[in-house]
C-alpha positions as a printed Julia matrix, in Angstrom:
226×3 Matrix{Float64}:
   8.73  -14.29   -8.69
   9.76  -16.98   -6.58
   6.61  -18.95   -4.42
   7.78  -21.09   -1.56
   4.29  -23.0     0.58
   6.61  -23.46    3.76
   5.86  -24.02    7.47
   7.4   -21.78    9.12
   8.09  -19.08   12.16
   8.23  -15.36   11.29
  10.06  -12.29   13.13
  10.0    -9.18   12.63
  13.08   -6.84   14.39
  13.6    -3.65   14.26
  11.67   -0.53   15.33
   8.44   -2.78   16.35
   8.93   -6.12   17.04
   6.21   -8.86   15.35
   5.89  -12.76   16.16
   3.74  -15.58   13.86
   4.41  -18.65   15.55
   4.79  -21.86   13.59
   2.35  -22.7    10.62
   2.13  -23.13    7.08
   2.27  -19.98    4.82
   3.06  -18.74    1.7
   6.15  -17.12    0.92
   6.15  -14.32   -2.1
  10.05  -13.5    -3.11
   9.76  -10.26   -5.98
  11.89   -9.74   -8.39
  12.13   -6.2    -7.08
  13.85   -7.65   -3.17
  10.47   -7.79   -1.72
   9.41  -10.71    0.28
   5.73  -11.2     1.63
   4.33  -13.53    4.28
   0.33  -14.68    3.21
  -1.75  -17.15    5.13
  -4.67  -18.9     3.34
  -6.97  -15.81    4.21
  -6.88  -11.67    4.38
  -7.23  -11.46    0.59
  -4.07  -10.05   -0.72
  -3.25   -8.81    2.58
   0.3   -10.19    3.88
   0.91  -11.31    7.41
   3.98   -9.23    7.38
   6.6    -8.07    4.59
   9.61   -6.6     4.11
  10.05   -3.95    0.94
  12.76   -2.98   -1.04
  15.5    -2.04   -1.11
  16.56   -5.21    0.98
  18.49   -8.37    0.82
  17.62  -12.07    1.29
  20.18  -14.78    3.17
  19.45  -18.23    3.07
  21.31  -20.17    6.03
  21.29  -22.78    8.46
  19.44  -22.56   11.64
  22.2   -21.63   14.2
  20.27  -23.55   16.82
  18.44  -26.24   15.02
  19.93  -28.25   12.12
  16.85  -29.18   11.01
  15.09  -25.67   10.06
  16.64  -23.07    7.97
  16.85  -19.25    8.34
  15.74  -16.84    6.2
  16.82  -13.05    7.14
  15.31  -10.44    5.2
  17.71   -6.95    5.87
  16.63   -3.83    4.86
  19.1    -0.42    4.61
  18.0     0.82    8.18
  19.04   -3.02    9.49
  15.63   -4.15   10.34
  15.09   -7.93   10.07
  12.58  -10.0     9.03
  13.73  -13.59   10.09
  12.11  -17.17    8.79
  12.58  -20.37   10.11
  11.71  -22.9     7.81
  11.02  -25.86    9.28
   9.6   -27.61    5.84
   9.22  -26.63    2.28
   6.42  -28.22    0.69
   6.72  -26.26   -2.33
   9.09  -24.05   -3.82
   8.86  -22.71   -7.32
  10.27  -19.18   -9.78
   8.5   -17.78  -12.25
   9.47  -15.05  -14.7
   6.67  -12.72  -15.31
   8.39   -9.83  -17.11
   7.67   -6.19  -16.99
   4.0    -5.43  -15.82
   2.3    -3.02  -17.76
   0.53   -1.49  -15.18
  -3.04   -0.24  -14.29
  -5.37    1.17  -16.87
  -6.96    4.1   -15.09
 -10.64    4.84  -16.52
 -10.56    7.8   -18.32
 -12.21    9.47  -16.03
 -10.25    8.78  -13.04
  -7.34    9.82  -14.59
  -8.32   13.28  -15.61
  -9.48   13.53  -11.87
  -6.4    12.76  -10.81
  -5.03   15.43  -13.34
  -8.06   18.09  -12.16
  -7.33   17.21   -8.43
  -3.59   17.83   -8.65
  -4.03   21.61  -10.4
  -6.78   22.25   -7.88
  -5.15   20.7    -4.38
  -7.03   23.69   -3.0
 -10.22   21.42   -2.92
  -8.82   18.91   -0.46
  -8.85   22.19    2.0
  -7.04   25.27    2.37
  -3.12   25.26    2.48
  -2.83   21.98    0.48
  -0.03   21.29   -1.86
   1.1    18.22   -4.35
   4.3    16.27   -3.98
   3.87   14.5    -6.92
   1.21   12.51   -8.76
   1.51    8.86   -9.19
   3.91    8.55   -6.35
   5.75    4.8    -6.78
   5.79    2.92   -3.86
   6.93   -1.37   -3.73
   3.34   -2.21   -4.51
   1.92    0.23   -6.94
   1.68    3.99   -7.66
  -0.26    6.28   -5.32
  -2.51    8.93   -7.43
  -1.72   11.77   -5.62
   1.29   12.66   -2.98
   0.74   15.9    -1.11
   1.2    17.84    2.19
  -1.67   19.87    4.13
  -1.7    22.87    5.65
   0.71   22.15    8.69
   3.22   20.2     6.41
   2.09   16.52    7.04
   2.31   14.35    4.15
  -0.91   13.17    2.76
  -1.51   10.14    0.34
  -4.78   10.58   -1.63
  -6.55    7.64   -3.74
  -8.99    8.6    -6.6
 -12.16    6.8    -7.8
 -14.9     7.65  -10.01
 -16.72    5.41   -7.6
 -15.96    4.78   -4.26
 -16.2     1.32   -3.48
 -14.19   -0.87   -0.54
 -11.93   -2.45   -2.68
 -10.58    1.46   -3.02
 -10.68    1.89    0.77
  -8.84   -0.97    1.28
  -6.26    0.03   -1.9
  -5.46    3.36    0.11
  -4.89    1.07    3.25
  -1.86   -0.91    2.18
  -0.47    2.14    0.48
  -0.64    3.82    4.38
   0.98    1.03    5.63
   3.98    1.11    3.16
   4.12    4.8     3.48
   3.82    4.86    6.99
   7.52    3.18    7.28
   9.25    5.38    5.7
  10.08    7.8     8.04
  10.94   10.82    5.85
   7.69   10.65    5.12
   5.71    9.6     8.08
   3.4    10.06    9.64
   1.03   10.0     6.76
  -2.83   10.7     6.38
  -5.06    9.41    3.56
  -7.69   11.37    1.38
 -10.07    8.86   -0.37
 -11.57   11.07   -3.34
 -14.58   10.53   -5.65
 -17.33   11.53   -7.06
 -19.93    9.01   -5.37
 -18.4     7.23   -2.42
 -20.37    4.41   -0.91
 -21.77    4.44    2.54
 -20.02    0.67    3.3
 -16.59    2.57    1.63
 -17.01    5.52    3.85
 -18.01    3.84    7.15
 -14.48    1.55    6.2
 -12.33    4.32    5.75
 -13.78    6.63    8.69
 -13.23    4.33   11.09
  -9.91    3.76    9.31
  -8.86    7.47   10.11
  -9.26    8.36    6.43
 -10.97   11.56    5.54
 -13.34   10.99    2.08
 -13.86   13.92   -0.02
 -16.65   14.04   -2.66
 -15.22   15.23   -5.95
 -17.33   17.62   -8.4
 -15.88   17.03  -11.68
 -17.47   19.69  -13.75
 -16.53   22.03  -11.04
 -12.69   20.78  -11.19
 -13.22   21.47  -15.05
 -14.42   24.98  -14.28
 -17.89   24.59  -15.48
 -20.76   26.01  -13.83
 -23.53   23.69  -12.32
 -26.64   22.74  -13.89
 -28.2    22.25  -10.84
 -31.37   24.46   -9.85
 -31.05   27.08   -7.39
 -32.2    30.0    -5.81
 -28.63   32.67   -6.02
């Protein structure tokens, strides 16, 4: 991973057009192609980004001798351009092969339940594939709904923000590819939060309450009357 502190200009060209005007920023180079644009707030959240597969050309600034260019090219020809008027810190790091997240057991045996039972997400639902990869992780659960829009669900035992939020950035990614687009999100658990709902309704995520002993088949202990 190479991390370049930089101020610089960012544009984005292609099928939407994006401008950050001159500051400093943070500038994440992946091992995988991907570069990411951070300022010194939003969390983890980048400014803007281009994923793989793309390629990366340093050059000199056609119009100013002074600044250099950055253009970041993916397949379809979309650009993300950098001017770089100065570095104030450019380092690489080798960080090897990640072994990835540790789902709780639980979680993981939803995510298993959930994809035999797609049913329970509403009628006409179907799986892709679980564990979907995208550039920035691996979606739990790829499906389409009834009508044949794709659908990218997250599962949590418990349904906090951070999982909202998780879900969000995995839209965004999806959202750009267009064989796949326009895509929904499903946030799934078995206790979601009012704070995590409230995020993701107004989001435009459904939330769906998981039952796990009925996704294992077994009856309720619950009281009742019938």
């Amino acid at each position: 991973m190479r991390l370049v502190v930089a101020t610089c200009q960012v544009d984005y060209v292609g099928r939407l057009t994006a401008h950050l005007p001159m500051a400093p920023r943070l500038l994440l180079v992946k091992a995988d192609g991907s570069v990411s644009v951070h300022a010194d707030d939003r969390a983890y959240k980048p400014l803007n980004w281009m994923t793989p597969p793309c390629s990366l050309v340093e050059q000199d600034h056609p119009e100013n001798p002074d600044h250099r260019l950055w253009v970041v090219e993916n397949k379809t020809g979309e650009q993300l351009r950098i001017t770089v008027a100065e570095v104030h810190h450019d380092s690489a790091h080798e960080l090897g092969i990640d072994p990835g997240l540790v789902k709780d057991g639980v979680e993981a045996h939803l995510q298993e339940l959930l994809a035999e039972h797609m049913e329970t997400l509403g009628q006409g639902y179907r799986l892709v594939r679980r564990e979907y990869m995208t550039a920035i992780g691996p979606v739990d659960i790829l499906g389409r709904d009834a009508d044949g829009v794709t659908v990218a669900v997250e599962i949590k035992r418990r349904g906090e923000i951070d999982g909202v939020e998780q879900l969000t950035r995995y839209l965004e990614l999806l959202n750009r590819d267009p064989l796949l687009a326009p895509v929904s999100g499903v946030f799934a658990a078995q206790v979601i939060k009012p704070q995590a709902r409230t995020l993701a309704e107004d989001r435009g995520i459904r939330c769906v309450t998981l039952d796990y002993d009925s996704l294992r088949g077994i009856e309720s202990t619950d009281l009742r009357l019938f």
